[in-house]
DRENTORKOL-3810 file (N, C-alpha, C; in nm, 4 decimals):
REM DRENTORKOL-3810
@n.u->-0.0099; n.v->0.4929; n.w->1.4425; ca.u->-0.0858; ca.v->0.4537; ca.w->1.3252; c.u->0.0035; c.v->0.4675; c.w->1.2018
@n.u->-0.0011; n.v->0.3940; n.w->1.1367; ca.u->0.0841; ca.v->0.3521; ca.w->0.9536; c.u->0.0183; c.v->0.3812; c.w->0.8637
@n.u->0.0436; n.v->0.4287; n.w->0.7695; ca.u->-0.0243; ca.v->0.4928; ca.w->0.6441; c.u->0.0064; c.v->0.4399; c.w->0.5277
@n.u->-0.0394; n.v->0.4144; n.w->0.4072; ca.u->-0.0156; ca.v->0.3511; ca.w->0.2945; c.u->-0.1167; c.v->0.4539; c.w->0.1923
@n.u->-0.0230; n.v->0.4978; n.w->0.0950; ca.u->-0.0639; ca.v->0.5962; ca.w->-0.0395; c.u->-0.0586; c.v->0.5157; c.w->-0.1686
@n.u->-0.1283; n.v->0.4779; n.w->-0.2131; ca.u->-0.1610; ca.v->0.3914; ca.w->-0.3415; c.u->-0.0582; c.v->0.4709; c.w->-0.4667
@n.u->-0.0915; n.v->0.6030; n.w->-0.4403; ca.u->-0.0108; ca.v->0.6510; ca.w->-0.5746; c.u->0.1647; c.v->0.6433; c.w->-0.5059
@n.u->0.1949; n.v->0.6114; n.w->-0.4503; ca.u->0.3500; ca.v->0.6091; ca.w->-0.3972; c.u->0.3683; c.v->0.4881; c.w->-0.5285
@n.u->0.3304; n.v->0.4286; n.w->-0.5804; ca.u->0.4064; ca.v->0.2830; ca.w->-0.6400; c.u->0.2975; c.v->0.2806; c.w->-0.7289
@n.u->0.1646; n.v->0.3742; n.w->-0.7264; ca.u->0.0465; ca.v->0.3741; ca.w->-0.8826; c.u->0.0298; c.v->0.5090; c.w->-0.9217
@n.u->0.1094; n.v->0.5431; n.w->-1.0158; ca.u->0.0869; ca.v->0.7310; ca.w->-1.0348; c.u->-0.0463; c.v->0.7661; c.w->-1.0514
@n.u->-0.1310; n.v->0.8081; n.w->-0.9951; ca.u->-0.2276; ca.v->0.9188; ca.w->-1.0188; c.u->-0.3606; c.v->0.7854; c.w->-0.9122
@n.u->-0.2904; n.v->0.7171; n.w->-0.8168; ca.u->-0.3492; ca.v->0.6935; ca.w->-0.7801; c.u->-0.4029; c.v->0.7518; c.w->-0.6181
@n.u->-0.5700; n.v->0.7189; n.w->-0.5888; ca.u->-0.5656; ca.v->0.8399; ca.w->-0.4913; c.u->-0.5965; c.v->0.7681; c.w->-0.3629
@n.u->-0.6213; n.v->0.5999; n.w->-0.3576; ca.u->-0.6911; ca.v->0.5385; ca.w->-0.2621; c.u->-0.5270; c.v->0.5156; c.w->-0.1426
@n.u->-0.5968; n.v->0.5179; n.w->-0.0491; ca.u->-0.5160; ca.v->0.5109; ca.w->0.1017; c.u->-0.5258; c.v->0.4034; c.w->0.1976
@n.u->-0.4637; n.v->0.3576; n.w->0.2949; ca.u->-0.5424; ca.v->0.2915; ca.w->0.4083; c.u->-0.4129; c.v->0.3259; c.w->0.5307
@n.u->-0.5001; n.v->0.3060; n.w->0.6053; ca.u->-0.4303; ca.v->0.3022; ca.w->0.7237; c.u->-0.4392; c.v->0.1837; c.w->0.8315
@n.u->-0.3472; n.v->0.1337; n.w->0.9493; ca.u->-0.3618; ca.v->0.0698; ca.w->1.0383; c.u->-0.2528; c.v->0.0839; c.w->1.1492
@n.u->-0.2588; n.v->0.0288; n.w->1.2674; ca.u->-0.1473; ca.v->-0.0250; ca.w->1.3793; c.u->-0.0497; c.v->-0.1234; c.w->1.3218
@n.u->-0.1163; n.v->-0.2053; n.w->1.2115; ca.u->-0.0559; ca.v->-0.3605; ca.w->1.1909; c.u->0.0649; c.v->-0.3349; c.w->1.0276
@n.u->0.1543; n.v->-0.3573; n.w->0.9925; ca.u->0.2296; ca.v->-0.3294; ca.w->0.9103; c.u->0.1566; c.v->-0.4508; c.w->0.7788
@n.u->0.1308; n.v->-0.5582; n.w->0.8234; ca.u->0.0505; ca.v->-0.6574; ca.w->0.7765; c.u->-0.0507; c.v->-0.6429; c.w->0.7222
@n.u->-0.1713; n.v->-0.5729; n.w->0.8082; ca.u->-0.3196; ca.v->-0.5100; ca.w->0.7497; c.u->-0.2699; c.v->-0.4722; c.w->0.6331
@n.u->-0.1668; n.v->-0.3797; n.w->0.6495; ca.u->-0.1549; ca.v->-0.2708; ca.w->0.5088; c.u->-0.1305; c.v->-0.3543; c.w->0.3439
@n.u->-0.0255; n.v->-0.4385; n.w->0.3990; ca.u->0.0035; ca.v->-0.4895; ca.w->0.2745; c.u->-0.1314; c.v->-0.5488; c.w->0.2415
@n.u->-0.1920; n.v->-0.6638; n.w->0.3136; ca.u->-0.2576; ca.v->-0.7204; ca.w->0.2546; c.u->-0.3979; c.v->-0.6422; c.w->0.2202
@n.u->-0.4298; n.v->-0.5517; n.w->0.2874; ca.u->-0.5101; ca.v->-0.4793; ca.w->0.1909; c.u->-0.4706; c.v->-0.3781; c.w->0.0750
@n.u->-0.3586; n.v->-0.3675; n.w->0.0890; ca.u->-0.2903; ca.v->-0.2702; ca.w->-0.0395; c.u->-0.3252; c.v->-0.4308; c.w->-0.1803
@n.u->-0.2601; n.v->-0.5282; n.w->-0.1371; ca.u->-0.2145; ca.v->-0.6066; ca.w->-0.2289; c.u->-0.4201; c.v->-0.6585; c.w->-0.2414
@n.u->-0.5214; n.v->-0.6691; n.w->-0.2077; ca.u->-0.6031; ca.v->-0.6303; ca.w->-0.2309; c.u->-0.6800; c.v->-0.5569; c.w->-0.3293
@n.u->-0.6236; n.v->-0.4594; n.w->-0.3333; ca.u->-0.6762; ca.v->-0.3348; ca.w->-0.3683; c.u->-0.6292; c.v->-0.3277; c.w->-0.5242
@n.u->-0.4825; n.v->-0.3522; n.w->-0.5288; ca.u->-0.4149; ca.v->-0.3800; ca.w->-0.6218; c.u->-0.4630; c.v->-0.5297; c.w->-0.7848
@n.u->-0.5436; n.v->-0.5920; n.w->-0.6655; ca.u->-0.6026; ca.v->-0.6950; ca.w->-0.7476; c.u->-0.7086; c.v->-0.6728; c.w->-0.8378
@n.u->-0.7957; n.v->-0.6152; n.w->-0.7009; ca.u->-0.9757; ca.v->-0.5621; ca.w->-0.7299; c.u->-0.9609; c.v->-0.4103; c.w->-0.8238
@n.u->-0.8903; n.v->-0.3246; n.w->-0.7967; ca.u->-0.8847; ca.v->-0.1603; ca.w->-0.8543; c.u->-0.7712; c.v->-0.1800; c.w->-0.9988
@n.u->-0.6346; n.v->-0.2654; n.w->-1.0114; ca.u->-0.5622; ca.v->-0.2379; ca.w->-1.1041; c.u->-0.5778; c.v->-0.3892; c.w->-1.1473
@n.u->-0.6106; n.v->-0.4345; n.w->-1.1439; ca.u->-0.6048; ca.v->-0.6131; ca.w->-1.2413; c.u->-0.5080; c.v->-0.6436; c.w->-1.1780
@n.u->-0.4126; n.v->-0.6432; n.w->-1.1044; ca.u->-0.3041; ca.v->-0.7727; ca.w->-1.0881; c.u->-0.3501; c.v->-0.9019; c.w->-1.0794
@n.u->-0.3095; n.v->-0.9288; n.w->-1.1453; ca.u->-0.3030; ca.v->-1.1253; ca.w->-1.0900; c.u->-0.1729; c.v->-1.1693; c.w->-1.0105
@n.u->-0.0579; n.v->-1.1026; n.w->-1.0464; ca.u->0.0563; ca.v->-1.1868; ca.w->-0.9730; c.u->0.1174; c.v->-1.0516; c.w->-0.8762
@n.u->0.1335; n.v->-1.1001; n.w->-0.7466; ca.u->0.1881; ca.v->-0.9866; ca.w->-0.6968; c.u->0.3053; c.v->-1.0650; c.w->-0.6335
@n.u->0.4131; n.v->-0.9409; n.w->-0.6928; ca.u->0.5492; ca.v->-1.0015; ca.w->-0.6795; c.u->0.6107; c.v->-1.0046; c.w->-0.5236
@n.u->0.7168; n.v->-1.0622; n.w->-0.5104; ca.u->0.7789; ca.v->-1.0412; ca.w->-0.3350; c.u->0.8243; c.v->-0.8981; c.w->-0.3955
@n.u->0.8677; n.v->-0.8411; n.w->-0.4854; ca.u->0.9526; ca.v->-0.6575; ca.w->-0.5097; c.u->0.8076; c.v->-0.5786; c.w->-0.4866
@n.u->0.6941; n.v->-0.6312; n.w->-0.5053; ca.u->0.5807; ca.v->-0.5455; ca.w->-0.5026; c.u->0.5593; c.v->-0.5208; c.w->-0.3258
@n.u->0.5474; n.v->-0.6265; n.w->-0.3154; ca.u->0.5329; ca.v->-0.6326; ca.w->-0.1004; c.u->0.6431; c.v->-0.5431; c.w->-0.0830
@n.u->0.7812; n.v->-0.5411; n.w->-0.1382; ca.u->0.9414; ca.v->-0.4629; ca.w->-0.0704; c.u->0.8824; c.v->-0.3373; c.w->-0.1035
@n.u->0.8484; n.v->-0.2861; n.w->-0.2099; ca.u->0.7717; ca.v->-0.1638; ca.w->-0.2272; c.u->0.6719; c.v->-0.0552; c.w->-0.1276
@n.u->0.5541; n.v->-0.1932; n.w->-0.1446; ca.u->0.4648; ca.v->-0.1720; ca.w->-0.0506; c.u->0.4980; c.v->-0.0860; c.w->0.1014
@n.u->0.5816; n.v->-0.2177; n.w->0.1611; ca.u->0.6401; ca.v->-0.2097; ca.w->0.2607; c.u->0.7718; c.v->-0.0892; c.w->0.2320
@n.u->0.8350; n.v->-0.0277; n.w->0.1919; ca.u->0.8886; ca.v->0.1155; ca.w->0.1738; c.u->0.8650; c.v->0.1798; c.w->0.1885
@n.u->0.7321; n.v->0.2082; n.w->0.1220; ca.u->0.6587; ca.v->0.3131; ca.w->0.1343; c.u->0.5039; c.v->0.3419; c.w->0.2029
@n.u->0.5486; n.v->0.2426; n.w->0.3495; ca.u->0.4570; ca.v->0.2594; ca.w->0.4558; c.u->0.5048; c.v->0.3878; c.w->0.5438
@n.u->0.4531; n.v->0.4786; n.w->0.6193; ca.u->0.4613; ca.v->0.5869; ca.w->0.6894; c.u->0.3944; c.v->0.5947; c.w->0.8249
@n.u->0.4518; n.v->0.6706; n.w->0.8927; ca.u->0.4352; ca.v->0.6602; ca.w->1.0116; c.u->0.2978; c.v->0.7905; c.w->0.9919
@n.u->0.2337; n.v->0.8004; n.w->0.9977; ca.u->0.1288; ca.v->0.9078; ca.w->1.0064; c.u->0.1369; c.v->1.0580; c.w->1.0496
@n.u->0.2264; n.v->1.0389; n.w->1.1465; ca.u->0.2399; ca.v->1.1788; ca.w->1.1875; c.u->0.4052; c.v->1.2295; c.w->1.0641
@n.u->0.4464; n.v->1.1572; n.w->1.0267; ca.u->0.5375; ca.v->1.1555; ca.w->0.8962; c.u->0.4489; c.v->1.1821; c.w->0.7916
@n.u->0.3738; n.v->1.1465; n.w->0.7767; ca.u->0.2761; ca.v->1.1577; ca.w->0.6546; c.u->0.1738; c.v->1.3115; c.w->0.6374
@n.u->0.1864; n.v->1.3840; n.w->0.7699; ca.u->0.1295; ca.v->1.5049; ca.w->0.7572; c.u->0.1824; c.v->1.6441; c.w->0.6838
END
């Protein structure tokens, strides 16, 4: 299981998700990012981000 921390790349942010799929994550990070912080444009450096700072779960403990 893969882990994704909102505040890794939004300081003081506290929302999470997890999945199997490296894919799920982004696109619900980049989601989340729309609906919770206003983005309108999400960059390809925002996905390289994203995707950086995905974790393996048992890494994440």
């Amino acid at each position: 299981m893969k882990t994704f921390q909102c505040g890794t790349i939004v300081p003081g942010c506290e929302w999470h998700t997890r999945s199997d799929n490296e894919a799920d994550i982004v696109a619900r990070t980049v989601d989340h990012l729309r609906q919770t912080h206003g983005e309108t444009t999400i960059r390809p450096s925002t996905v390289e981000q994203i995707k950086a700072h995905i974790s393996d779960e048992q890494d994440a403990a």
